[in-house]
MIKOL-941752 format. One line per 5 residues: number of its first residue (from 1); for each residue x, y, z of C-alpha. Coordinates in steps of 0.25 Angstrom, whole numbers. Layout:
! residues N
NUM	X/Y/Z | ... $
//
This chain:
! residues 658
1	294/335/359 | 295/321/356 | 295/322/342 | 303/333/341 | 315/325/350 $
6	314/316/340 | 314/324/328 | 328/331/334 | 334/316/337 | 330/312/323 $
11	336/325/317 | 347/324/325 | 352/309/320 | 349/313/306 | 356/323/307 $
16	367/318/311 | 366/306/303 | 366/316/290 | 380/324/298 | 385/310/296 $
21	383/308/283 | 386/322/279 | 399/319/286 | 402/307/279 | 397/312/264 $
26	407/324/269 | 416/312/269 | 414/307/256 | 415/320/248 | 428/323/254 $
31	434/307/251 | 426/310/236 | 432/325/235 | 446/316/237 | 443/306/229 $
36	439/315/219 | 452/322/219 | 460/309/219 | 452/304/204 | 458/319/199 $
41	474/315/201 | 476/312/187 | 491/307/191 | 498/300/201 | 488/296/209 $
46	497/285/217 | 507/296/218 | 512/300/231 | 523/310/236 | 531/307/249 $
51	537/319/256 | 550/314/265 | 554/318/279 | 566/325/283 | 564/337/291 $
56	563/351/286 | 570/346/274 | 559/337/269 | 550/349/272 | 559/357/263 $
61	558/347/255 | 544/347/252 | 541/362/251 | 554/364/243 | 551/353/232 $
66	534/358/233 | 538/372/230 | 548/370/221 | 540/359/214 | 527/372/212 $
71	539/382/208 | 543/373/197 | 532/367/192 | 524/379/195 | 512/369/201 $
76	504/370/213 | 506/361/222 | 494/353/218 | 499/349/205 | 511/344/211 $
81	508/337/221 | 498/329/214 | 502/314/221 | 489/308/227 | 498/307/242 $
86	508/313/250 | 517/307/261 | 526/313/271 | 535/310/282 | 542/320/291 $
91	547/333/285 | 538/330/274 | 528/329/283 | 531/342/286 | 530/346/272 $
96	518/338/269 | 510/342/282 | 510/356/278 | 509/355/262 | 495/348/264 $
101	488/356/275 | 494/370/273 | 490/380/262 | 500/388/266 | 511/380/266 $
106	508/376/251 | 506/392/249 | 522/393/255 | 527/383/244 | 518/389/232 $
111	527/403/239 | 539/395/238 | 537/389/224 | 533/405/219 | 547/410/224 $
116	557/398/224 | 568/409/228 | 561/413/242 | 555/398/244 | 564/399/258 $
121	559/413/260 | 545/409/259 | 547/397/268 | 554/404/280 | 544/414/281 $
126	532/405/281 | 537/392/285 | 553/391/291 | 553/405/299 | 538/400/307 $
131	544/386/309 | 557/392/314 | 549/401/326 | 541/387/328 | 552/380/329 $
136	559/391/338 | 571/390/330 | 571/403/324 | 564/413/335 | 569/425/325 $
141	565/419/311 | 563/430/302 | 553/429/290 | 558/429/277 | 550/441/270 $
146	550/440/256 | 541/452/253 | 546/468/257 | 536/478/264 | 538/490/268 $
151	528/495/277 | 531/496/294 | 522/490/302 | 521/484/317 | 518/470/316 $
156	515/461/330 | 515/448/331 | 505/443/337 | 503/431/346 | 518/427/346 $
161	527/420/337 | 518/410/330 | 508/421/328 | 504/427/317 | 503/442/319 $
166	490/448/325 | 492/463/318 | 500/471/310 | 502/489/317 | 501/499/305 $
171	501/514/307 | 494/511/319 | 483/500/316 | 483/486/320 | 480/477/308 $
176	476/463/311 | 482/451/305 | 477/437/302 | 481/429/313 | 468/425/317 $
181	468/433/331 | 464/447/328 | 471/455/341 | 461/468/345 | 465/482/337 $
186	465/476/322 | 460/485/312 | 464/480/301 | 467/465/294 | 478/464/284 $
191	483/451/276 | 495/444/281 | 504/437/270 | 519/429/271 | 530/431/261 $
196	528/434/246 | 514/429/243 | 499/429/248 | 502/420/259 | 493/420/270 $
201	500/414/282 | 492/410/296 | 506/402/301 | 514/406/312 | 528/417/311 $
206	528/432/307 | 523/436/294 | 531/441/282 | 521/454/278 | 509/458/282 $
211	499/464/272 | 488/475/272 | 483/480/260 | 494/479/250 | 505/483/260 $
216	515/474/267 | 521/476/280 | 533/469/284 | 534/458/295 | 547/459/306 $
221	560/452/303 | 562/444/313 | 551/436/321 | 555/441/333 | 550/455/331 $
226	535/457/333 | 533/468/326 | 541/473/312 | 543/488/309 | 553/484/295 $
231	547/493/285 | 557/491/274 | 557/479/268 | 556/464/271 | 570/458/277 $
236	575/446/268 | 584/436/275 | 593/425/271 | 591/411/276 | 604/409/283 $
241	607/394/286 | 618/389/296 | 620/374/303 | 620/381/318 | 608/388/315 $
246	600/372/312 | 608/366/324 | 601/378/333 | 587/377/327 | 587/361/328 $
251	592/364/342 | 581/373/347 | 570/365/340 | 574/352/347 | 574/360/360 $
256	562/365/360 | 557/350/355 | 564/345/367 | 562/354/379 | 547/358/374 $
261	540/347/380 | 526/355/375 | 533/353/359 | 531/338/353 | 535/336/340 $
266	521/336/332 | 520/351/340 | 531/355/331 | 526/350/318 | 512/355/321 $
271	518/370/321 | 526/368/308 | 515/361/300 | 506/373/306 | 517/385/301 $
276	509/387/288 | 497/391/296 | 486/386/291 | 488/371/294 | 483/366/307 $
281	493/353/310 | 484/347/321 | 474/346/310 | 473/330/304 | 480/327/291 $
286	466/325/283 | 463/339/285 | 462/349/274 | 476/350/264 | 478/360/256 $
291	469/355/245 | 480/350/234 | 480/339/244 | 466/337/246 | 464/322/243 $
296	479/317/245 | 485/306/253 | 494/311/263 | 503/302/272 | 512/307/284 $
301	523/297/288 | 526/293/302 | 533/282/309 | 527/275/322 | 536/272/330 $
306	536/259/335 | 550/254/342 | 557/240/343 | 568/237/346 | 575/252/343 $
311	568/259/355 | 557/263/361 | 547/276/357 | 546/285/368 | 535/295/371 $
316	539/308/375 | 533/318/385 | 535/308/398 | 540/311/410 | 557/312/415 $
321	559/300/414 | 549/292/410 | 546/287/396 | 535/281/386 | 540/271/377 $
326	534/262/366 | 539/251/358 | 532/241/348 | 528/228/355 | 536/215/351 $
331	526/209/341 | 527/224/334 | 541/224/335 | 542/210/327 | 534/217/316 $
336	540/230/315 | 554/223/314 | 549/214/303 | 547/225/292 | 558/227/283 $
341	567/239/287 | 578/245/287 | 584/254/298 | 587/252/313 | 573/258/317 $
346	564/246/310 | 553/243/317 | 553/256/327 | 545/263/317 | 533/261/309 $
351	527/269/296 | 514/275/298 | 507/286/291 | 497/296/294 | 488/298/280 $
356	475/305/275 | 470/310/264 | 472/323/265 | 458/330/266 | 451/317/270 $
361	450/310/282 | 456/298/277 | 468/289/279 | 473/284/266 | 483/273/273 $
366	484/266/288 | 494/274/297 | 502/262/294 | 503/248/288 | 495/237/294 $
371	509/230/297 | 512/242/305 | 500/244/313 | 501/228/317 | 515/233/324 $
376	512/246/333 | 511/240/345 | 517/246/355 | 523/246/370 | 522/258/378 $
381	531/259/390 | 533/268/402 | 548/271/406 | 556/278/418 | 570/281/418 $
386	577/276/430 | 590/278/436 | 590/292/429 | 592/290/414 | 598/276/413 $
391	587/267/411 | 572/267/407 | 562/258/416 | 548/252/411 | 536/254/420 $
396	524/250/411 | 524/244/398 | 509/244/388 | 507/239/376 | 496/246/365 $
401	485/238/357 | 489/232/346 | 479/238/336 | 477/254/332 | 465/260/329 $
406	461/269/317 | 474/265/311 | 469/268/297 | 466/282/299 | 477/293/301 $
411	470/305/295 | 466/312/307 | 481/314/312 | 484/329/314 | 495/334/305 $
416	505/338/315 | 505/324/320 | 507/317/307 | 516/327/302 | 523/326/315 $
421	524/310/317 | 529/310/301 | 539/321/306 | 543/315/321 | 559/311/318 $
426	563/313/333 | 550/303/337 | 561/293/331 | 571/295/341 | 567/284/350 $
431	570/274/341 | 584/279/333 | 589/282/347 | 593/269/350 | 601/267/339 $
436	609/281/340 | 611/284/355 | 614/273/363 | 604/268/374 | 612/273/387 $
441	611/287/382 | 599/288/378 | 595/285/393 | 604/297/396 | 594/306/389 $
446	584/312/396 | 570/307/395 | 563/320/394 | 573/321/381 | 569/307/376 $
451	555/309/377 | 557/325/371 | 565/318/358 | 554/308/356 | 543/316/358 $
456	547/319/343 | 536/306/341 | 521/309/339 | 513/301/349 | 499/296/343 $
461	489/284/351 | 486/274/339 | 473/270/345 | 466/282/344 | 454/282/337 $
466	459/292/326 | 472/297/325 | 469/312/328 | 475/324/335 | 470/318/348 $
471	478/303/344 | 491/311/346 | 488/320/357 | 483/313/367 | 496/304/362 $
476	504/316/366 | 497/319/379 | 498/303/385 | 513/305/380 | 512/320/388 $
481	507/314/403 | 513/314/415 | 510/301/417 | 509/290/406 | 497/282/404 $
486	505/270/396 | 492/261/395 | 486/272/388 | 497/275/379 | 496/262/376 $
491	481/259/374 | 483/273/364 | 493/265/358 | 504/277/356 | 512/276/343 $
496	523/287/342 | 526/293/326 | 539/299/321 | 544/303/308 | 544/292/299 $
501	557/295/294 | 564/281/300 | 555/274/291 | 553/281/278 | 555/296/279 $
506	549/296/263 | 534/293/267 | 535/286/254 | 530/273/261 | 516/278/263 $
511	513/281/250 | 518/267/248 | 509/262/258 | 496/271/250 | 500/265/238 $
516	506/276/231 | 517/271/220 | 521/284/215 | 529/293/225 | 537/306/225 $
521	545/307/237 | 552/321/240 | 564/317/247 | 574/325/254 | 589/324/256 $
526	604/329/257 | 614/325/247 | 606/315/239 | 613/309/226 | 607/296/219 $
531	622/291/222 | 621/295/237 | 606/289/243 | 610/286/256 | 604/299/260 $
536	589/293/254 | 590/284/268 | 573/287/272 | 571/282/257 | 582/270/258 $
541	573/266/270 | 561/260/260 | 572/252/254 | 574/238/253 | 588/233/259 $
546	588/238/271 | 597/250/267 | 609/255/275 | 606/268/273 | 593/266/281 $
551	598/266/296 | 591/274/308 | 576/270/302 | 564/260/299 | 564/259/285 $
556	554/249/280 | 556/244/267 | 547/249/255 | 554/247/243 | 561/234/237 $
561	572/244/232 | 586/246/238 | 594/258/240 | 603/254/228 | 592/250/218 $
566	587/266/224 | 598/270/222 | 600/267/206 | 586/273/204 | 590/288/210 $
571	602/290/200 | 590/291/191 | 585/302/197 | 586/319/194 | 593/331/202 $
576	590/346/200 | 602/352/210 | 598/363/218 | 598/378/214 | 611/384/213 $
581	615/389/228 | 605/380/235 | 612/379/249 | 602/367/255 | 598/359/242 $
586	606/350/233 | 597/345/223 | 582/339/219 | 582/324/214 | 572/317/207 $
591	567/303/202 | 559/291/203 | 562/277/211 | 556/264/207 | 553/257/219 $
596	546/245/224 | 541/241/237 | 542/229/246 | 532/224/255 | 532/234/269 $
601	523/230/280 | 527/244/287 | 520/251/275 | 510/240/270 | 516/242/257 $
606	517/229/248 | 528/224/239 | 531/225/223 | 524/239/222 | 532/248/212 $
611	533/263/218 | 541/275/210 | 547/286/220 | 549/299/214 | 560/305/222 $
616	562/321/225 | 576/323/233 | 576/338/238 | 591/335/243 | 598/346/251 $
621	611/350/251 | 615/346/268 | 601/351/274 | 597/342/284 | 582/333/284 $
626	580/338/299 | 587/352/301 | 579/364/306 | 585/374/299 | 573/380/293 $
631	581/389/285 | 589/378/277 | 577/370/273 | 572/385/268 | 582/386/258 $
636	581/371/255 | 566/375/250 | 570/384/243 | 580/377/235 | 573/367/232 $
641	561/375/226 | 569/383/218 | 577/371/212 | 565/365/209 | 560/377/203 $
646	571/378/194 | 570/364/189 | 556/365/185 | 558/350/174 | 562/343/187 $
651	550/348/194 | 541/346/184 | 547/331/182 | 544/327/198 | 531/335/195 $
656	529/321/186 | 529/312/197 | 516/317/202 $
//
């Protein structure tokens, strides 16, 4: 028996010794299989492409110039999007976020780019009419059927809104559908398919058609039916647009932010990255892509937000009354302030980035420079209210370590926080307040407000030993008490992202910082000439000059250029006008800058390096970057798909860059 214990404790230990290596030869083979697909790129291998934010117009944006970049060139995706990296920052966060994890959503666009005509159709129905019931802006959004049936049928719904349906009643029997919960009584299983192609749908909303066999049943016009009974023929309706109909939606979205203490804002974005249905946002940004994108470096922009002088970064969630705040220490404050900038936020915010290579567990670049790690020091305070709303009082003040763990290593971050930090604009309210409502009224507004508004930031603890889902929820949870533990907020050393917008809403930076000296940036924009740049204020903020244009942000230099040596370069630049009758876009511009850094310690990028910027403007007609009027930015798509598809020379010449 002896013997035999010691046969089993030695196995045992080899065993798992050869589990180890196994594990890390796994390792190897999977950093090789990259690497090997890396020696393959016979061009542009220091090529980057940087998606801008803006809303639901830079996710316009991106789809409509992808879809009508395939339409016209009739490519896949892969051959066009041949660029070794890819950065983002807020709304085309949102684009990039589901491009690279979703096979569905890359199915949509191949949809779009088929039928240039029905683009908006084909988004409504599997994209804008799901986010409108998630959004609870639309309660009765109809699905957009773009294929007639003509057989009556009794269709429940299911679990409920967000379901998909659990069986379809014909002539008496019940047929399951795949919706992974198979209700008692099903007899049959049929296939369930969205709008005009072979597109299997697991996401959330009612279907379009349902088919068993070779027959199609119609689905109910209006979500607010559970059951259909239309029998002839699909109803078509025409996008209607109106300003009151934005105004309501931005309304009860902000609403049910506000009053829904349960809702934060990485909640929200975690539903929309999930409305393709077969993405999982909690998953880490080194899970699997789609594979085109096996292999690439991918970079989501945030901003930490690190207050001086222009206020402080509250923490949301607390009790009436009662407030976290954080502010950089003084000997941080020195250092932010000493970084050349332009805005009236420098110093409040810092770049960061969250990276990996996508299908790896790697990092490619720090989450930030070593400049702006040496500067995130922060204060933590607890606060009360007294004499009602008039003025705030200190009971304890702690300071966090100067150092952060795992520093270099962001790849572990779940999507929806990445996604959401890139995307957090009303994170930044803390610190633009100040300068637009004056301090006596802001003590007027409620805290439960306050801390509502500002819970638009995505909490993570910087001393975590790997920046994972647990990093930001136990964030969220300290934030979340009824009672605040400030020495362990502090000992966590809490940081707050928002939307890196204030500092540069192009990403371009990172791909700077990676080394990339070829990038395309999709811009997007409203009434864009070369003669009339002011409205290029997130790319006047890499500018040297400190440009006037640049006001509410923390734009730190990048480029040696000025706004008027820019300027001369654009009128260089092509237009393609929008098609005939386009309501939301006014035209696609095109062309190369020839640019030069300056030394930028909030980056860690270093002087004299020439860089060309490839710019694409998708610029609209009066829709706005932050609007919610899913509609609008529908038709926006499809305008710009089919503009693009009907200049196929200037496709194919933006196609060069790459």
């Amino acid at each position: 028996p002896n013997d035999l214990n010691l046969l089993q404790r030695k196995g045992r230990k080899l065993y798992e010794s050869s589990a180890a290596d196994l594990e890390e030869s796994a390792s190897t083979l999977e950093i090789r299989e990259v690497n090997d697909q890396e020696s393959n790129r016979s061009q542009h291998t220091s090529t980057g492409i940087a998606f801008c934010g803006g809303g639901f117009r830079a996710l316009s944006a991106g789809i409509g110039w992808l879809a009508g970049m395939m339409a016209a060139t009739n490519k896949p995706v892969d051959e066009i999007l041949k660029m070794r990296a890819i950065a983002s920052n807020s709304g085309g966060s949102w684009f990039t976020g589901s491009l690279l994890y979703s096979n569905n959503f890359n199915m949509m666009m191949q949809a779009m780019s088929a039928e240039p005509h029905l683009a908006a159709k084909i988004f409504q129905s599997r994209w804008g009419n799901p986010w409108k019931r998630i959004a609870k802006n639309d309660k009765k959004a109809i699905p957009e059927q773009v294929a007639c049936c003509s057989v009556k049928g009794t269709f429940p719904c299911g679990l409920g809104v967000y379901s998909l349906p659990n069986t379809i009643e014909l002539s008496g029997s019940s047929y399951c559908c795949p919706s992974g919960i198979v209700p008692e009584g099903c007899k049959q299983k049929g296939a369930f398919r969205c709008g005009t192609r072979n597109y299997f749908s697991k996401g959330y909303g009612l279907p379009l058609e349902l088919t068993f066999g070779n027959t199609q049943y119609c689905c109910p016009n209006g979500a607010d039916s559970k059951h259909f009974d239309q029998g002839d023929g699909c109803v078509s309706m025409k996008v209607k647009t109106n300003l009151w109909k934005g105004v309501k939606d931005l309304g009860s979205t902000l609403s049910w932010f506000i009053f829904d203490s349960r809702v934060d804002y990485d909640d929200i974005i975690g539903r929309m990255l999930e409305i393709p249905g077969d993405l999982k946002a909690s998953d880490s940004i080194s899970s699997t892509p789609v594979s085109w994108a096996r292999g690439k470096d991918y970079f989501v922009a945030q901003s930490f937000l690190t207050p001086t002088d222009a206020g402080d970064a509250m923490a949301y969630q607390g009790t009436f009354g009662e407030l976290i705040t954080s502010q950089a220490v003084e000997d941080s404050k020195s250092g932010l302030l000493s970084w050349p900038c332009a805005g009236t936020l420098c110093g409040s915010q810092v770049p960061a980035r969250f990276s990996t290579t996508l299908g790896v567990k790697h990092s490619p670049l720090p989450i930030t420079s070593h400049a702006a790690e040496s500067v995130l020091q922060m204060e933590y305070a607890r606060q009360e209210r007294r004499l009602g709303f008039l003025w705030y009082h200190t009971v304890e003040k702690v300071q966090s370590s100067k150092a952060v763990k795992n520093w270099h290593s962001s790849h572990q971050v779940p999507i929806k926080y990445a996604v959401g930090g890139s995307s957090a604009l009303l994170g930044s309210l803390n610190v633009i307040w100040p300068s637009i409502i004056p301090t006596a009224v802001q003590k007027l507004i409620p805290t439960w407000i306050m801390q509502r508004l500002t819970a638009g930031e995505v909490p993570f603890l910087a001393e975590a030993g790997s920046l994972d889902y647990s990093t930001f929820d136990r964030a969220k949870k300290m934030l979340k008490a009824e009672s605040y533990d400030l020495p362990a907020i502090a000992r966590g050393h809490m940081i707050e992202i928002t939307d890196a917008g204030q500092i540069d809403n192009t990403a371009v930076g990172h791909l700077l910082s990676a080394g990339h000296t070829n990038i395309v940036s999709i811009y997007n924009t409203n009434g864009f000439t070369p003669q009339k740049p002011e409205v290029m204020k997130s790319f006047h903020q890499m500018l040297s000059g400190k440009p006037s244009t640049v006001t509410s942000a923390a734009g730190y230099t990048i480029f040696k250029q000025s706004v008027d040596e820019m300027t001369k370069q654009l009128a260089s630049f092509e237009k393609i006008p929008a098609i005939a009758g386009a309501s939301e876009l006014a035209a696609i511009w095109a062309g190369e800058l020839h640019l030069s850094t300056v030394y930028s310690p909030s980056y860690g990028i270093n002087a004299g390096q020439p860089v060309t910027v490839r710019l694409v403007i998708v610029d609209g007609q009066t829709i706005s970057c932050c609007g919610v009027d899913i509609d609008e930015y529908a038709i926006l798509m499809r305008e710009i798909v089919q503009t693009l598809a009907a200049n196929k020379a200037f496709a194919e010449k933006i196609l060069s860059w790459f």
